[in-house]
C-alpha positions in Angstrom: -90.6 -90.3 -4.4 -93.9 -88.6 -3.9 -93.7 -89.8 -0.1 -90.4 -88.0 1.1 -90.5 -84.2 0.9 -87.3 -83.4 1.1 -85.9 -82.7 -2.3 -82.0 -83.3 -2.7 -81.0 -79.8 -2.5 -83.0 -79.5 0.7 -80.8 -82.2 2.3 -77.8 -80.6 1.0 -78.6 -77.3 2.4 -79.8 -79.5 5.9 -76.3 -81.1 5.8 -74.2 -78.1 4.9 -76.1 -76.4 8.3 -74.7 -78.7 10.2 -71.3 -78.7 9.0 -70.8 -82.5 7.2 -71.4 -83.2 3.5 -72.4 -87.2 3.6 -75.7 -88.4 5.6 -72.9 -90.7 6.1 -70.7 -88.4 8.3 -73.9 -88.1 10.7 -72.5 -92.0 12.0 -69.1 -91.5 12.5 -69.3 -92.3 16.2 -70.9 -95.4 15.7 -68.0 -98.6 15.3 -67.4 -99.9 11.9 -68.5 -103.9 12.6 -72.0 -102.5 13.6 -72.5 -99.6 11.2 -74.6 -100.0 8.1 -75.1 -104.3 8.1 -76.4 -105.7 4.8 -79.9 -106.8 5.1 -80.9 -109.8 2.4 -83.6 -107.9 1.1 -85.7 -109.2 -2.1 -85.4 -106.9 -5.0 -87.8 -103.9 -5.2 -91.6 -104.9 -6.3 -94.3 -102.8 -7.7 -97.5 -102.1 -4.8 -99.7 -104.8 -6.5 -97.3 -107.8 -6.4 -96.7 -106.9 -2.4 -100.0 -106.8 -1.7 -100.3 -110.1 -3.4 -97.3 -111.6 -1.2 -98.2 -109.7 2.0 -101.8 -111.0 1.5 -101.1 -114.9 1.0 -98.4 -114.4 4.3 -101.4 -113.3 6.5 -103.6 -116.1 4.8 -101.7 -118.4 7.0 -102.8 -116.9 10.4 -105.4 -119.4 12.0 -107.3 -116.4 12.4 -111.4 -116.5 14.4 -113.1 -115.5 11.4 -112.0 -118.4 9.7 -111.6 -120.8 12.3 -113.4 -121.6 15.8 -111.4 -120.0 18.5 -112.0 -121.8 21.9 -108.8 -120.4 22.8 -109.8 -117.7 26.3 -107.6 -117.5 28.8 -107.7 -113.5 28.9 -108.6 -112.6 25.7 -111.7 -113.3 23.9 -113.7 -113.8 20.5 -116.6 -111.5 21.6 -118.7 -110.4 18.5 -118.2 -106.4 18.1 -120.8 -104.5 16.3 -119.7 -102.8 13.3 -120.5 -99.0 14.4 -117.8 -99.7 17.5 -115.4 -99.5 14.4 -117.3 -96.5 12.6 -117.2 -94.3 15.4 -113.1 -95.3 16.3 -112.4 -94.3 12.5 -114.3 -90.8 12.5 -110.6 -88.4 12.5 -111.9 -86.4 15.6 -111.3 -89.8 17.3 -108.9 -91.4 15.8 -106.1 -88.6 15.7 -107.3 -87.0 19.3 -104.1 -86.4 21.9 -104.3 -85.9 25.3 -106.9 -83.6 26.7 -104.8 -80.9 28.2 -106.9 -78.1 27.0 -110.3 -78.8 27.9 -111.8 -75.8 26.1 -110.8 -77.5 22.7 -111.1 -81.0 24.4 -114.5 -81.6 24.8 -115.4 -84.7 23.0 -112.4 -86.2 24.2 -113.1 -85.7 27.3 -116.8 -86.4 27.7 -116.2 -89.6 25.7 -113.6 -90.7 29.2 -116.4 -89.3 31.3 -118.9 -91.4 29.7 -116.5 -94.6 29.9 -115.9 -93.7 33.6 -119.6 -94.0 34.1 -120.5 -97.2 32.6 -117.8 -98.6 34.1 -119.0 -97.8 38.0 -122.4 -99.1 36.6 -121.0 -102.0 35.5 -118.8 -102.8 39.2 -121.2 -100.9 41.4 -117.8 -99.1 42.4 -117.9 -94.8 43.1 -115.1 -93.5 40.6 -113.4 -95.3 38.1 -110.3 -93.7 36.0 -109.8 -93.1 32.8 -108.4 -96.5 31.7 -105.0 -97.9 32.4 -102.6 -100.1 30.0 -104.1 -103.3 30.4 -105.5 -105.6 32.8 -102.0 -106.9 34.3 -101.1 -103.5 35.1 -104.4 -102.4 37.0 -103.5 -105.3 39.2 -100.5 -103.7 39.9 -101.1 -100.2 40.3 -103.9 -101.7 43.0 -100.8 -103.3 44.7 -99.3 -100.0 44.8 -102.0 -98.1 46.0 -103.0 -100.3 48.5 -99.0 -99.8 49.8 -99.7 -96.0 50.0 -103.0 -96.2 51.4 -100.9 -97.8 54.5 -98.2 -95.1 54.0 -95.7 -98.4 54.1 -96.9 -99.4 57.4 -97.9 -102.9 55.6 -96.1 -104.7 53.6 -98.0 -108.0 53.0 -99.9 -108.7 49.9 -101.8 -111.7 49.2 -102.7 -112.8 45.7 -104.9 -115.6 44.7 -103.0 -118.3 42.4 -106.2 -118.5 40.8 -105.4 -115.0 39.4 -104.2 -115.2 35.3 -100.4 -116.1 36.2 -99.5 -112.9 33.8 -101.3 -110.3 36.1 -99.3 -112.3 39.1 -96.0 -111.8 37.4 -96.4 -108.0 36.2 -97.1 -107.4 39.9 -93.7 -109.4 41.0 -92.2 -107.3 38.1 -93.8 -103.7 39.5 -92.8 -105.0 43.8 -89.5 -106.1 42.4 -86.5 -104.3 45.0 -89.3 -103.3 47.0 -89.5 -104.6 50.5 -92.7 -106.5 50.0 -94.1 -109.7 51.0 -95.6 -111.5 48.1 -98.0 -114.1 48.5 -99.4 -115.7 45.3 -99.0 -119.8 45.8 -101.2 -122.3 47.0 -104.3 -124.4 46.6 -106.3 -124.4 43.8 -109.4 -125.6 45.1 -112.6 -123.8 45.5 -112.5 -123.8 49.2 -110.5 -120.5 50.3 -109.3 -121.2 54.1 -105.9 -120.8 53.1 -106.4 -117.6 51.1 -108.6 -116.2 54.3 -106.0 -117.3 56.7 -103.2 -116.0 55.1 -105.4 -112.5 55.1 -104.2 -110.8 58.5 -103.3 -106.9 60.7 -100.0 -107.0 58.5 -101.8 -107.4 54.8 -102.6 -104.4 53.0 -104.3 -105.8 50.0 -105.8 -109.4 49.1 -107.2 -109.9 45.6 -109.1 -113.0 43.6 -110.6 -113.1 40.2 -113.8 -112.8 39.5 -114.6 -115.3 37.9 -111.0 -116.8 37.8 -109.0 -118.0 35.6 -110.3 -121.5 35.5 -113.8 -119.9 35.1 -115.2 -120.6 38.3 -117.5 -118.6 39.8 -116.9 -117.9 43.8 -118.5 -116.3 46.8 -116.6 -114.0 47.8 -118.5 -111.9 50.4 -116.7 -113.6 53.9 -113.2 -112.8 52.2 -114.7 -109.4 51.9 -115.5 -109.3 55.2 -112.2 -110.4 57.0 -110.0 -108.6 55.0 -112.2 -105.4 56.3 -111.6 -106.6 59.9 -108.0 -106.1 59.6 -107.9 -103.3 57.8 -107.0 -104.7 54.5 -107.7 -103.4 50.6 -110.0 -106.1 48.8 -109.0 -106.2 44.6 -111.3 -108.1 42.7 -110.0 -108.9 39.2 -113.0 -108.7 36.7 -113.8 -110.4 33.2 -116.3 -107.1 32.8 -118.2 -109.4 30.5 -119.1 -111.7 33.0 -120.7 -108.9 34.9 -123.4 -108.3 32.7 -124.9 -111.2 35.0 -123.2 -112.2 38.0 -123.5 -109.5 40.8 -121.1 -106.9 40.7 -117.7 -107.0 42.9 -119.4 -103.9 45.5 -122.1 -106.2 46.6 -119.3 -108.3 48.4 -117.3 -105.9 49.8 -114.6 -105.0 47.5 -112.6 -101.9 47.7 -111.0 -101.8 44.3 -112.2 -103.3 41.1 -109.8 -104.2 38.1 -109.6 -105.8 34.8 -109.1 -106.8 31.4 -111.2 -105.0 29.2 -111.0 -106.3 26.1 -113.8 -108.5 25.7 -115.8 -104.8 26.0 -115.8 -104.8 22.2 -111.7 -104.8 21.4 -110.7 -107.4 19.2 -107.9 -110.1 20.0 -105.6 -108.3 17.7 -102.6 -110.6 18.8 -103.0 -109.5 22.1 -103.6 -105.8 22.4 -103.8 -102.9 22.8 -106.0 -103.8 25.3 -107.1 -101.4 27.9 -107.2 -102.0 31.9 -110.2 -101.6 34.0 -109.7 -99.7 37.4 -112.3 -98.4 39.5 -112.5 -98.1 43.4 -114.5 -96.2 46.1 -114.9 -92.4 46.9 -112.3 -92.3 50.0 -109.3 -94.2 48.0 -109.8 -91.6 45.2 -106.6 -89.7 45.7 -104.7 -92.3 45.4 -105.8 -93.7 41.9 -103.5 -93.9 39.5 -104.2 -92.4 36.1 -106.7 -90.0 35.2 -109.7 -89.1 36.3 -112.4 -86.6 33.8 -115.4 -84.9 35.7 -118.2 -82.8 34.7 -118.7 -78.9 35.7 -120.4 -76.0 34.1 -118.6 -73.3 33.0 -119.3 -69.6 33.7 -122.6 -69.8 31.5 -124.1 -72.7 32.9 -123.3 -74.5 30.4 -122.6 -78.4 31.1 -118.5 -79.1 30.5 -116.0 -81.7 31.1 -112.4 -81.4 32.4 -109.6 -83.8 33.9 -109.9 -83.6 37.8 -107.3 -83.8 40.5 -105.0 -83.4 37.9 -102.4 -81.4 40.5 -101.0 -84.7 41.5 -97.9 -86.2 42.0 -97.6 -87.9 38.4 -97.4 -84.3 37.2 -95.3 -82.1 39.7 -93.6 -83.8 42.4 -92.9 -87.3 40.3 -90.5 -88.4 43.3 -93.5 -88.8 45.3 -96.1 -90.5 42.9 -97.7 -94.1 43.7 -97.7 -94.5 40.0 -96.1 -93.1 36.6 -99.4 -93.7 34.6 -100.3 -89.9 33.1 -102.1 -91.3 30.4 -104.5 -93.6 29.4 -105.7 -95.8 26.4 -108.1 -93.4 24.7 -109.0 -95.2 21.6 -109.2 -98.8 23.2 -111.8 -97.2 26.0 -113.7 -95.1 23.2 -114.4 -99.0 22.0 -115.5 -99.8 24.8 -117.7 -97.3 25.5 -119.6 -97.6 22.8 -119.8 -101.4 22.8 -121.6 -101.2 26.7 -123.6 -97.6 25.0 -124.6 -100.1 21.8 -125.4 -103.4 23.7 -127.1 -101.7 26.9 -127.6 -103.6 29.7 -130.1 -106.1 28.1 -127.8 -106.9 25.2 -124.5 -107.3 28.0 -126.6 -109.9 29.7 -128.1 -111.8 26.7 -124.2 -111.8 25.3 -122.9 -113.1 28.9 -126.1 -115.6 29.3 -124.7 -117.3 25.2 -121.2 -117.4 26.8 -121.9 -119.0 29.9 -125.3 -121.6 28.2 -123.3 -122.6 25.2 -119.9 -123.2 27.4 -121.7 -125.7 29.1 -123.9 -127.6 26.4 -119.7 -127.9 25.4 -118.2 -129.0 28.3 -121.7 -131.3 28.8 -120.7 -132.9 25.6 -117.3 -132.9 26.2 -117.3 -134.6 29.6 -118.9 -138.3 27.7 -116.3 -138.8 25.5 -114.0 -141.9 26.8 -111.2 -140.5 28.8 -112.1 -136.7 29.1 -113.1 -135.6 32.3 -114.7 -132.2 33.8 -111.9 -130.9 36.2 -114.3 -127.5 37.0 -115.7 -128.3 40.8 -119.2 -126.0 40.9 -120.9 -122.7 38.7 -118.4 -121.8 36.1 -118.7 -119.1 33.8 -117.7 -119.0 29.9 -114.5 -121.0 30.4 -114.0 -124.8 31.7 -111.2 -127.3 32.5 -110.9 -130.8 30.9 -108.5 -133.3 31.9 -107.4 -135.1 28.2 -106.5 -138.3 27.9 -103.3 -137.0 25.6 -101.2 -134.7 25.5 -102.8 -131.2 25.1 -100.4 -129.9 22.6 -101.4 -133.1 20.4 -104.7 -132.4 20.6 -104.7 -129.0 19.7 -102.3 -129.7 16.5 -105.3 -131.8 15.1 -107.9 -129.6 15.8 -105.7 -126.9 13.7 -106.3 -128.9 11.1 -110.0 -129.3 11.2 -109.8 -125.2 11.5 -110.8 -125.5 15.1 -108.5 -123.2 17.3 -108.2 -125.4 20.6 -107.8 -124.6 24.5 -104.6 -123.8 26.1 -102.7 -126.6 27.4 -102.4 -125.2 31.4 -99.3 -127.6 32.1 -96.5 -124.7 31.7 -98.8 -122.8 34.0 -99.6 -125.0 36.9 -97.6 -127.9 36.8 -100.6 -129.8 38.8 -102.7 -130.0 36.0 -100.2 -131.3 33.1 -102.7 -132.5 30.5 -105.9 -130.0 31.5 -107.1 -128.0 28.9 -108.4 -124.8 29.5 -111.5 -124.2 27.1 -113.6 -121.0 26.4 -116.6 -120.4 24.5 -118.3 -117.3 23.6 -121.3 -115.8 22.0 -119.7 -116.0 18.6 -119.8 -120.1 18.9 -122.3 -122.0 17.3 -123.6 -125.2 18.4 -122.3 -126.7 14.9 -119.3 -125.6 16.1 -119.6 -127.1 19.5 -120.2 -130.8 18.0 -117.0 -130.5 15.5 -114.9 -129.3 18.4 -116.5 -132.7 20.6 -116.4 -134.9 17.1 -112.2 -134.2 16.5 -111.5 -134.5 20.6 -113.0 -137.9 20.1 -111.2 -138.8 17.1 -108.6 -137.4 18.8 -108.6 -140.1 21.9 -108.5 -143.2 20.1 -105.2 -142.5 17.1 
């Protein structure tokens, strides 16, 4: 076969080097009941006739191009210009490794220093890195450099339970057998006494979302300020689209800034690879996690790029890092930097301002129909709560079958609000769309 190089006598010879005469003898040490099961595998098929069965499998995905997706909750239909996909496909891109070299790394690494930029524009924070795994994860490594900012001297961290319960849990996953105090239940409502109280000399970090996971949008410039009277890290967790028209995290106070950025012109794909947002200010810099790429001249003058502080602990003394992270999700931040380059600021704000006008002409219409009610208490942003009159799950089945790709049913989240349905709309969402998602809820009601 054309796609395996090795001929037979090549594996012979191979095999003979190494002493055995089977491909077989090579799993001798492995026990007989686990070595070698049969798989039930169809017989062999020409390319054509797989393509034609691997096709009609995918043709049952309720995928967004075919169906409306008001399905959020973290990842969302955003509409991605085609030349974010022309420039990930160009080879220089696409097969790029890590910048070690700089002197044959240049595009690489101007392309992270470029990200790095748009990003601080975008939070209104002094240094960002070069991208981190995913959103969940920046939360985290905020948690853990907020511990070694206080070199262990606090131990308290307070998280808001509006925060996406899967950044809350990958931060319990990151603290687990450490000695830290975790603080992530509570209230739900808009008023955030118990968040602030909780906030005190013993906290090193408090963070919210931004807006949260319900949507809302929240004031949060008097958390800010206590959390800087004790002496405590303020995380804000971002939906960076959002941010093309709400004010920026800095302007109330916050010390680190951290997100999902996937809506930054990555597509769902199933849920990732996604890339996480982290940016903070100029005097936490040495202790970011991840990488950081700045820009130099070399011994001509000549403008040049290179990867900065890179004498850290993740690379020589690893039994003293705050974080493992050496690396960073090039491709997946290339996207993104040319989705903000490509839509500018203007074209960030008119796509935020579509998100957040057409999500509530939706939940507008949504809220008159006989037993739905608006659970959202003030502004939100591009997602909304409705409280259903039947079971969520139901619901969503029959919109399926109308091609309409409902909310998520928030019950196995917060058991408060069995039967709330959490519904996004973005840019991507027509308004025809909008009245045959409020035309099946209302058919919906009265079976």
């Amino acid at each position: 076969m054309s796609y395996i190089p090795h001929t037979e006598q090549d594996r012979r010879a191979m095999l003979a080097e190494i002493g055995v005469t089977r491909i077989e003898d090579l799993y001798e040490a492995i026990p007989d009941h686990v070595r070698f099961p049969e798989l039930d595998l169809p017989e062999a098929s020409n390319e054509m006739d797989i393509v034609r069965d691997m096709e009609a499998l995918a043709s049952s995905n309720a995928d967004s191009r075919s169906y409306a997706c008001f399905l959020g909750a973290g990842a969302y239909d955003h509409y991605i210009p085609s030349v974010v996909d022309h420039i990930l496909r160009r080879s220089e891109f696409y097969t790029a490794y890590t910048p070690y070299q700089p002197e044959i790394s240049q595009g690489t690494l101007q392309t992270v220093f470029e990200y790095q930029s748009l990003i601080c524009q975008l939070t209104g924070m002094d240094v960002a890195n070069a991208s981190l795994y995913d959103g969940a994860t920046a939360l985290a490594e905020a948690v853990s450099m907020a511990l070694s900012h206080h070199h262990g001297k606090r131990q308290k961290v307070v998280l808001s339970p509006a925060i996406h319960p899967h950044f809350r849990e990958t931060v319990h996953t990151y603290m687990r057998g450490e000695d830290v105090t975790l603080m992530d239940e509570g209230t739900l409502d808009v008023d955030l006494t118990a968040i602030t109280a909780a906030v005190d000399d013993q906290t090193a970090l408090v963070a919210v979302q931004y807006p949260d996971v319900f949507g809302r949008i929240m004031d949060f410039e008097a958390l800010g300020k206590r959390a800087r009277e004790v002496g405590a890290l303020f995380c804000v967790v971002v939906n960076p689209m959002a941010l093309g028209m709400l004010r920026p995290p800095s302007t109330f106070g916050a010390d680190v800034v951290v997100g999902e950025g996937q809506p930054l012109g990555v597509p769902m794909s199933f849920g990732g690879p996604y890339l996480g947002i982290f940016a903070t200010r100029d005097e936490y810099v040495r202790k970011m996690p991840g990488r950081l790429v700045g820009e130099t001249t070399d011994t001509r003058g000549q403008r040049g790029f290179v990867m900065t502080l890179t004498p850290r602990e993740q690379h020589i003394r690893r039994e003293k890092a705050t974080s493992n992270i050496c690396t960073n999700q090039g491709l997946i931040a290339l996207a993104a930097t040319v989705y903000m380059t490509v839509m500018g600021k203007q074209g960030l704000r008119q796509a935020a301002e579509m998100s957040f006008h057409k999500a509530h002409y939706a939940a507008s219409q949504i809220a008159k129909l006989p037993g739905f009610e608006l659970w959202n208490d003030g502004p939100y942003f591009n997602e909304f709560v409705v409280k259903a009159p039947r079971p969520v799950a139901e619901l969503n089945l029959n919109l399926l079958s109308h091609k309409i790709i409902g909310g998520l049913d928030l019950g196995p989240w917060y058991p408060s609000l069995q039967g709330h349905m959490l519904l996004a709309v973005t840019e991507r969402i027509t308004r025809d769309q909008i009245d045959q998602l409020v035309r099946v809820l209302e058919a919906s009601s009265h079976e």
